[in-house]
C-alpha positions as CSV (number, residue, x, y, z in Angstrom):
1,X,18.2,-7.4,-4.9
2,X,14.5,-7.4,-3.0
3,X,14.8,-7.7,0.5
4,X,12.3,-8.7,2.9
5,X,11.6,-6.7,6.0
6,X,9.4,-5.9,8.3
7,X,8.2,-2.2,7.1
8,X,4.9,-2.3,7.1
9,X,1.8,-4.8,8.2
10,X,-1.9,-5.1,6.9
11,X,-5.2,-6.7,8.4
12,X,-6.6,-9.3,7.1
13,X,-9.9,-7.1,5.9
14,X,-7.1,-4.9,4.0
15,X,-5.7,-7.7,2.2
16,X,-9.1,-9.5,1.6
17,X,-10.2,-6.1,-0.1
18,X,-6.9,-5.5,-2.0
19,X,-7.3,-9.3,-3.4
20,X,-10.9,-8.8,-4.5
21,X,-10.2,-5.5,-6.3
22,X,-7.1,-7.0,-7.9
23,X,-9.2,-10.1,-9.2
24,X,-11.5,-7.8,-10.4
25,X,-8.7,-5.3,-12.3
26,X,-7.2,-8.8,-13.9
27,X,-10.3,-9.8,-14.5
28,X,-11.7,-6.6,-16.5
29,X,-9.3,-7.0,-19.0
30,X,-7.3,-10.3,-18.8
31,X,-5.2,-10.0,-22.2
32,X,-3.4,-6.5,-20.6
33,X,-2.4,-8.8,-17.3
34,X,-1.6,-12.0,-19.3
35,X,1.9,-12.7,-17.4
36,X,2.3,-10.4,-15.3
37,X,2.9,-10.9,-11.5
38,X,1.0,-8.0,-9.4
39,X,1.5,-7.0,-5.5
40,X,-0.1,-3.8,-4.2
41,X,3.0,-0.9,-4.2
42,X,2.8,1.2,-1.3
43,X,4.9,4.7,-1.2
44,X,5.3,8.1,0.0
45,X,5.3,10.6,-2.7
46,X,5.7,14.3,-2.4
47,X,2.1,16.5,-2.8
48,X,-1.1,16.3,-0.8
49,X,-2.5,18.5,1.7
50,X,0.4,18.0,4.8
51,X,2.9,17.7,2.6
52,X,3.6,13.6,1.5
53,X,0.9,11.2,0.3
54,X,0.4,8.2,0.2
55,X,0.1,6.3,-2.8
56,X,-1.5,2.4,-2.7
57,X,-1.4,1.0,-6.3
58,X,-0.8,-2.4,-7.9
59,X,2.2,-2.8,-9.8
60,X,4.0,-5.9,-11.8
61,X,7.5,-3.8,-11.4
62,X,9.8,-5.7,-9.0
63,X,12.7,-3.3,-8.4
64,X,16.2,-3.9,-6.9
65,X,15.8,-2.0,-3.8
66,X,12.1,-3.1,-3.2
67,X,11.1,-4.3,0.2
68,X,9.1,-6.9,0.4
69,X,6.1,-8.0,2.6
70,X,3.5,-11.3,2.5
71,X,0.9,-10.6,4.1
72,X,-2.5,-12.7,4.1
73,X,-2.0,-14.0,0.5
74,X,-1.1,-10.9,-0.8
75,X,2.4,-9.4,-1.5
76,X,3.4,-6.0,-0.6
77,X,6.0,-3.9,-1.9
78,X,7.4,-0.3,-0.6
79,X,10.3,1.4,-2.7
80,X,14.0,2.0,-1.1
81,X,13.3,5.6,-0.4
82,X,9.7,5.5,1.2
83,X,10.7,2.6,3.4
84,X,12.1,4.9,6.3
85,X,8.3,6.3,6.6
86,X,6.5,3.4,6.1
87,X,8.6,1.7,9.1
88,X,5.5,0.5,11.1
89,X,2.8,1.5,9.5
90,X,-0.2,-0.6,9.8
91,X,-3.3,-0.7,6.4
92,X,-6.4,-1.6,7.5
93,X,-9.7,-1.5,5.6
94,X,-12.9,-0.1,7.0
95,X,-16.2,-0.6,5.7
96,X,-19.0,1.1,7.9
97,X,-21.8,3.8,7.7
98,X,-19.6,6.8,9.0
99,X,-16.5,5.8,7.0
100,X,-15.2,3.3,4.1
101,X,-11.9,3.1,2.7
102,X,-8.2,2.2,3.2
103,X,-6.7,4.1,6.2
104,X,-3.1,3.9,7.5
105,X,-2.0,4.3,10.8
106,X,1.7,5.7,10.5
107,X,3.2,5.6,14.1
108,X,5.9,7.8,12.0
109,X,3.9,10.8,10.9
110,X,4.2,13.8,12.8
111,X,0.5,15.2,11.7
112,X,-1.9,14.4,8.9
113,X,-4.5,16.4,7.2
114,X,-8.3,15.9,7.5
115,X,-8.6,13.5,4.7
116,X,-6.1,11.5,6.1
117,X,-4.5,10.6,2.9
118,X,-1.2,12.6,3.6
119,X,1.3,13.4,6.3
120,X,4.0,15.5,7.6
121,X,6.9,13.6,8.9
């Protein structure tokens, strides 16, 4: 059974950017998304340059153990086993001349590497 749970927390520019890309995903090719029911998957997953990485993807599988955020119109789902890292985390979306992108700030991670996309824990 999904649970819901504080485990992780987005701004509202985060969501607002995940929304418009997953508009335009459904969009580009409306008879592979006919039915389905999509919230951006968030997890840890081994690899990357410190060791973990994340991984921010949208997903129409609702498993068991998920947990289970809404946040800003948008729902959020982290897997059973990357929950424990994700515990706080906060996604927030930057769009700016010296830097553009997702970026999460994991009160949890221990170090990251330069790109910022992975962590040690």
């Amino acid at each position: 059974m999904s649970t819901t749970m504080q485990t992780i927390t987005m701004s509202a520019s985060a969501a607002s950017k995940v929304l418009e890309l997953l508009k335009r995903e459904v969009e580009s090719s409306p008879e592979d998304h006919a039915g389905k029911e999509y919230a951006l998957r968030v997890a840890v997953q081994p690899g990357g340059c410190a060791g973990l990485r994340y991984a921010l993807y949208f997903d129409d599988r609702k498993m068991d153990d998920d947990r289970i955020e809404s946040l800003h119109g948008l729902e959020i789902r982290v897997d059973k086993m990357s929950a424990p890292y994700l515990a706080g985390a906060e996604i927030d979306y930057l769009d700016g001349l010296a830097q553009s992108g997702f970026t999460i700030n994991n009160p949890n991670a221990k170090g990251s590497c330069a790109c910022g996309d992975s962590a040690t824990f």
